[in-house]
C-alpha positions as CSV (number, residue, x, y, z in Angstrom):
1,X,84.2,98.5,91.5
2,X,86.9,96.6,92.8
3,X,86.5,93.0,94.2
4,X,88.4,94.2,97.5
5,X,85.8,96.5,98.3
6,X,82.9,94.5,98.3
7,X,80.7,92.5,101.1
8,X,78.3,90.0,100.7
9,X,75.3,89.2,103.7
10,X,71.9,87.5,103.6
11,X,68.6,89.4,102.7
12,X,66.4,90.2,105.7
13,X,63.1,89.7,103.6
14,X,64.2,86.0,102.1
15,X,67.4,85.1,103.2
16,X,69.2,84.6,100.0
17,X,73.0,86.0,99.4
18,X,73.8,89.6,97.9
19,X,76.8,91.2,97.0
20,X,78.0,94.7,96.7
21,X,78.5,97.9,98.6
22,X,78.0,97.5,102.6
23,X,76.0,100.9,104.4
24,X,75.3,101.0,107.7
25,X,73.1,103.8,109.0
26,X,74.6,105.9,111.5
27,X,70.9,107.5,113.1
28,X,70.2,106.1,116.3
29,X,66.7,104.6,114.8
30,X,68.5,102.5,112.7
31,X,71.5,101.8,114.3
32,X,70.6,97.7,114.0
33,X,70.0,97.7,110.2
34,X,72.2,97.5,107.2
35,X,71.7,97.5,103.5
36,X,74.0,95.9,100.6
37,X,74.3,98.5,97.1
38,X,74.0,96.1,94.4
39,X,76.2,97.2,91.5
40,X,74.7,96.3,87.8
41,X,77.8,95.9,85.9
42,X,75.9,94.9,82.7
43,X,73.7,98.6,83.0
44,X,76.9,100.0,84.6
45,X,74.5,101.4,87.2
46,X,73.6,101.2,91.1
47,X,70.5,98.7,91.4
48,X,68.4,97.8,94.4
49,X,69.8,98.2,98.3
50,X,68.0,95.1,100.2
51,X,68.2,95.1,103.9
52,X,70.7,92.5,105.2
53,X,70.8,90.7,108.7
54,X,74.1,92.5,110.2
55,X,75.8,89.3,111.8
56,X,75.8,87.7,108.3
57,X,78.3,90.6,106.6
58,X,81.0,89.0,105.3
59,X,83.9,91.0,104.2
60,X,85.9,90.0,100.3
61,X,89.3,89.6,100.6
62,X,90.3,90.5,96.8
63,X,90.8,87.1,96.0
64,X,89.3,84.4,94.1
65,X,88.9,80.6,94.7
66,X,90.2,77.7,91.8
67,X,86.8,78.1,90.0
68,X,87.0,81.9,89.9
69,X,84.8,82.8,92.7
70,X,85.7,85.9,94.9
71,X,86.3,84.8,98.5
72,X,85.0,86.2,101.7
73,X,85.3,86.2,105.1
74,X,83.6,83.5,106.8
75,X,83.7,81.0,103.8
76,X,84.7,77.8,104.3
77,X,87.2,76.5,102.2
78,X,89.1,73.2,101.6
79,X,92.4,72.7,100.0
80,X,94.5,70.1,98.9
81,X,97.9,69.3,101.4
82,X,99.2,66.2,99.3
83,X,99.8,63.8,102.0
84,X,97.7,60.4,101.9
85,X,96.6,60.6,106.0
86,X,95.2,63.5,105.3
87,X,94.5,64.6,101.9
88,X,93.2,67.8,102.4
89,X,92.0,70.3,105.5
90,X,88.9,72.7,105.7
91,X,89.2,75.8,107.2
92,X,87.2,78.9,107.7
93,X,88.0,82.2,106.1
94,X,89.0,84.9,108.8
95,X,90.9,88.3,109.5
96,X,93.3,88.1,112.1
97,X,96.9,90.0,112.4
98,X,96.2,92.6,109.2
99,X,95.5,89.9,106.8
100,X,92.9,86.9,105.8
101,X,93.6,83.2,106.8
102,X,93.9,80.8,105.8
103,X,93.7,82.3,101.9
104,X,97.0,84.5,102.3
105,X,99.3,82.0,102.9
106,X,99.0,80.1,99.7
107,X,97.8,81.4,96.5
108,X,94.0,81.2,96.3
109,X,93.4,79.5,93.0
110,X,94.5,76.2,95.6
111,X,91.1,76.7,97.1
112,X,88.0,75.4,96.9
113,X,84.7,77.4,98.8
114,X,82.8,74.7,99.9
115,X,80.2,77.2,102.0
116,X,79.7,79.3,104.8
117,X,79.5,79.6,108.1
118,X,76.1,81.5,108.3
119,X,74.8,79.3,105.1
120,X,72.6,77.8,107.8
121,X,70.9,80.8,109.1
């Protein structure tokens, strides 16, 4: 499956992160739910499909961090601007204008995901 496809949202029942294939039903009885399709790429197979809480989906943007971590919308990431008053600058992951900011106007592997903004919740 490729990176650009995927979302990643927090697990109604416990909260934690999952990553992989966003559905959203499209019945009226269930028009406040969605579900994340987690892909087993050891088994090569579709695994479980956990209900997520819908104002945590994040979206990926194809891209991957210093460390080799995929990045998605509403991380928060800090990089590196090489001037001693201020050394670096955090910023939140976004889509605005076609593309994601801050992470496509530098290359990515300057970045460092340091969390994100529904880590909280």
């Amino acid at each position: 499956m490729k990176d650009r496809y995927l979302f990643k949202a927090k697990r109604a029942d416990n909260g934690k992160w999952v990553t992989g294939f966003l559905m959203i039903a499209e019945y009226e009885e269930f028009r406040e739910q969605a579900w994340i399709r987690i892909w087993k790429e050891k088994k090569r197979c579709w695994g479980d499909h956990p209900e997520v809480i819908p104002k945590t989906i994040c979206a990926c943007t194809g891209l991957k961090n210093k460390n080799g971590e995929l990045i998605f919308e509403g991380d928060k990431v800090r990089y590196e601007t090489g001037q001693p008053d201020r050394p670096h600058i955090e910023e939140e992951v976004y889509w605005g204008d076609g593309a994601f900011y801050p992470v496509c106007t530098m290359p990515s592997s300057e970045f460092e995901i340091i969390g994100n903004i529904h880590d909280k919740e």
